[in-house]
N, C-alpha and C positions, 0 to 999 in steps of 0.2 A: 299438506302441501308437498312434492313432488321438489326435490332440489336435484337440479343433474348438477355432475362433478367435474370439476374445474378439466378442462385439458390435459394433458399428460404436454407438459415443455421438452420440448425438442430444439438441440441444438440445429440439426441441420437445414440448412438454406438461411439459419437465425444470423443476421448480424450481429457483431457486436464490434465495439469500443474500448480500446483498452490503453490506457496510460501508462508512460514507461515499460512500453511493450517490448523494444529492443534489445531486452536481455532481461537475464534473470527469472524470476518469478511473471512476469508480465510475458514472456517471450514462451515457456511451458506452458503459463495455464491459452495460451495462442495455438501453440501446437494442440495441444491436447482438444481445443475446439475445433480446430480444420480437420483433424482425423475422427470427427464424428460430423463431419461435414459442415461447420458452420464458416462462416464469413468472417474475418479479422479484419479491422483499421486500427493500427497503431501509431499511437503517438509520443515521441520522442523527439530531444533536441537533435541528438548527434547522426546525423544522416549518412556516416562508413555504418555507424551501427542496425542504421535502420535497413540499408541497402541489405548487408552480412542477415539482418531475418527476414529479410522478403524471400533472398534465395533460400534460406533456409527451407521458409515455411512452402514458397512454391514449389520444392521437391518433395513435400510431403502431398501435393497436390490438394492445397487451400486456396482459394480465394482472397486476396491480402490486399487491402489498400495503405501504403503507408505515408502520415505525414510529418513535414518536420515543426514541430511545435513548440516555443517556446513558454511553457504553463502557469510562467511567471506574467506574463503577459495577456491581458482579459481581449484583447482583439485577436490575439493569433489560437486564443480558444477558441474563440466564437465563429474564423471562419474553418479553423479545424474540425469544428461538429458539421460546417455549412459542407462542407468537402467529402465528410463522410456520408449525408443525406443525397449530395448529387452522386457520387457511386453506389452507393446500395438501396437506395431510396430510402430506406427508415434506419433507425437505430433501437434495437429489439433490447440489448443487452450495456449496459455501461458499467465497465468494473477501474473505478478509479485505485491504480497501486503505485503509481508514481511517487517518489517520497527519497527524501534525503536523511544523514543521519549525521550529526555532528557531536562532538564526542568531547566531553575537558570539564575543568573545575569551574563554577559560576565566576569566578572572577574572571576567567578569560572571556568569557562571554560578553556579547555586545550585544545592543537592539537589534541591530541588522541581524543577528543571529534568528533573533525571534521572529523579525518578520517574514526572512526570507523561508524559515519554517511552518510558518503561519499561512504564507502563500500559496505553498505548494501540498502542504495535509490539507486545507481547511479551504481557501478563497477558492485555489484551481477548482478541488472537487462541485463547491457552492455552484459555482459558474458553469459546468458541464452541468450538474445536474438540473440548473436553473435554464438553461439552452433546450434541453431533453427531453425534462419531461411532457411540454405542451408534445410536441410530436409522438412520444406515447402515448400520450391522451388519444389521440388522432387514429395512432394504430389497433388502438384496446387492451394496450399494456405495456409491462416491456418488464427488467429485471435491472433492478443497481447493486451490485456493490462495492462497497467501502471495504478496502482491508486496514484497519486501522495498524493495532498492535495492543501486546500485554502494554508498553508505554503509555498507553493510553486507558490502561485502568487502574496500572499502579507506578506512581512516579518513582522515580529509579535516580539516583546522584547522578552525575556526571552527563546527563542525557535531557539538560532544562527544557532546554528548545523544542525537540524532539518531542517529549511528553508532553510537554504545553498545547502544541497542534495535535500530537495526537489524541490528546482529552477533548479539545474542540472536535475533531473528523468524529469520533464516537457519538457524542452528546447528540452533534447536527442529524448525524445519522441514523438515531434509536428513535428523536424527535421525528421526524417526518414521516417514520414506518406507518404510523398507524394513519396519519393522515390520507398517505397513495395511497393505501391498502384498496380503500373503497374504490379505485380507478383500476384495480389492478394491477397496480406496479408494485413491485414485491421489493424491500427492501433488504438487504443483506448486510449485517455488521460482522465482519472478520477482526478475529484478536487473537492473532500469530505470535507463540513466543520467540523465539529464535531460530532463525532459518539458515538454513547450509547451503547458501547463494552467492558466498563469497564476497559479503556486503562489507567486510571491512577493508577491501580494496577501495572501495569507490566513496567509503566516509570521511569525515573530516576529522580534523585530531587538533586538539588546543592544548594549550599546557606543556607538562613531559611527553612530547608526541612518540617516543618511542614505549615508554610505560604504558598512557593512555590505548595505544594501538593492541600492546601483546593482551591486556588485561578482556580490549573489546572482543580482540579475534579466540582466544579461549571462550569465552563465556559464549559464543557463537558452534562453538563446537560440543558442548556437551551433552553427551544422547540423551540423558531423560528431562531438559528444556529444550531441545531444538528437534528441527524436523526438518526433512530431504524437502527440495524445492518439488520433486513430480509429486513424491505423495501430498504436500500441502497444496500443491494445484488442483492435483482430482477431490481433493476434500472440498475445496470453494465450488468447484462447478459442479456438485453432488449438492451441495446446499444450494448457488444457483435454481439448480433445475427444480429442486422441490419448493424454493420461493423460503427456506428455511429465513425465521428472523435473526437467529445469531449464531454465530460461529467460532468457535476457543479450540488453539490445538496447538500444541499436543496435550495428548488427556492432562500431564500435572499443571497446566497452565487452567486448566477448569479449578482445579484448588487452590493455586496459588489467588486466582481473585476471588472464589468465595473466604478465602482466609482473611483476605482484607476485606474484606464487607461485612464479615463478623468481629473482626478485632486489629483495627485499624490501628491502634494505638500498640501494640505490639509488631504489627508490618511497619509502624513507624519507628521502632526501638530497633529491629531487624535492618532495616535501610541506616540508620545509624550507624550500626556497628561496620555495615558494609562499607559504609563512607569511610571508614577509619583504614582499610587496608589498599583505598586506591589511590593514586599518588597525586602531592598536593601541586598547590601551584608554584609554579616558577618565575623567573624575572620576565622582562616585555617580550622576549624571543617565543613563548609561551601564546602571546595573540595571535600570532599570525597562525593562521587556518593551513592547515597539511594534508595530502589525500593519504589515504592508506598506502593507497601506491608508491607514493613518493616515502614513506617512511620505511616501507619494509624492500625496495629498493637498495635502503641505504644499510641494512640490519648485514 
């Protein structure tokens, strides 16, 4: 029997979709797709931000449709995927990396903490890729992925919320791989350990928000867990293109979760000890939620 070989995937003329596109991680791996010619729709709340990367990206000469979307919200998904089919006709690519990060001891924490976590790692992506894929079906394929996080393989103190959705975004997204496969739709799980995005500006801070903040933005910066935002962009759209099913970077983040898959009960004694040196909680002023901005502001 004679099997011919799958297409070579090409970005250009390929749409795609991308979540919390106007800045950061979502805004490079954008760039990096219009300079190999492909098509960007981004979706974000804050529309100075979304404006500041259309110019961006239109001077790199891409193709940009941008919406303002609030992801929290299951109608202003639904006609923000409607929005991107009427400008581009299909939707070839969807890379959900939208995502918040709240920061502090369990007792500052509230439900609303969990949901609002829960909504935007797990429901938003559900409901885009729930919108999507019939239309893939339609075009004869297409490409998702999920950038989850190491959070979401191995739960971490101080980061409940966070991990909780990002164990959901994982699970949902290993789950459904084999099923599109047969359609063609190639699923991508991304598990980024710390990124040099400058993501402790825009996170939230409970507890001692000035302890909580210096402890989050170190561990953000240390070279052999973290990784530059272009390089971990061209790594997703390198697995993208090959349709690869998972993806762990930087290489000791491939060990750090085979370690806990082999000796879970000692990554549990490890996170223990860690817990001991981050700082506890404090009195009611400790609830209220802080941006990074505002804390280091004030430093």
């Amino acid at each position: 029997m004679n099997v011919s070989p799958m297409p070579r995937f090409s970005f250009r003329d390929t749409p795609a979709l991308i979540t919390g596109g106007s800045r950061g991680l979502g805004l490079v791996i954008a760039q990096q797709i219009c300079h190999q010619g492909g098509k960007v729709a981004l979706i974000a709340r804050d529309a100075a931000e979304l404006s500041r990367a259309k110019a961006d990206l239109a001077r790199r000469g891409g193709e940009v449709l941008t919406i303002q979307c609030d992801l929290l919200d299951r109608t202003q998904i639904q006609s923000a995927v409607q929005q991107t089919i009427d400008g581009f006709g299909r939707i070839d690519i969807l890379i959900n990396n939208a995502g918040i990060i709240q920061v502090g001891p369990l007792e500052h924490m509230v439900r609303e903490d969990f949901e609002r976590a829960m909504q935007l790692h797990f429901w938003a992506p559900f409901e885009l890729i729930s919108q999507i894929i019939p239309k893939m079906r339609k075009s004869g394929g297409g490409r998702i992925v999920n950038i989850s996080s190491i959070g979401g393989k191995i739960a971490v103190p101080h980061l409940a919320p966070y991990c909780a959705s990002k164990f959901a975004l994982t699970g949902f997204s290993d789950a459904i791989r084999a099923e599109l496969a047969r359609e063609n739709i190639r699923v991508t799980t991304v598990t980024p350990g710390m990124m040099r995005t400058g993501s402790q500006i825009h996170a939230t801070f409970k507890g001692d928000h000035s302890a909580e903040y210096k402890w989050f933005a170190m561990s953000s910066k240390l070279p052999f867990a973290s990784i530059s935002v272009e390089r971990a962009a061209r790594k997703i759209l390198a697995a993208c293109r090959r349709g690869q099913p998972a993806l762990a970077m930087p290489w000791p983040t491939y060990f750090i979760i085979a370690a806990n898959a082999l000796f879970p009960n000692l990554t549990a004694y490890v996170m223990k000890k860690v817990n001991r040196f981050l700082p506890g909680k404090v009195d009611q002023s400790g609830d209220q939620a802080r941006t990074g901005a505002d804390v280091c502001g004030e430093e």
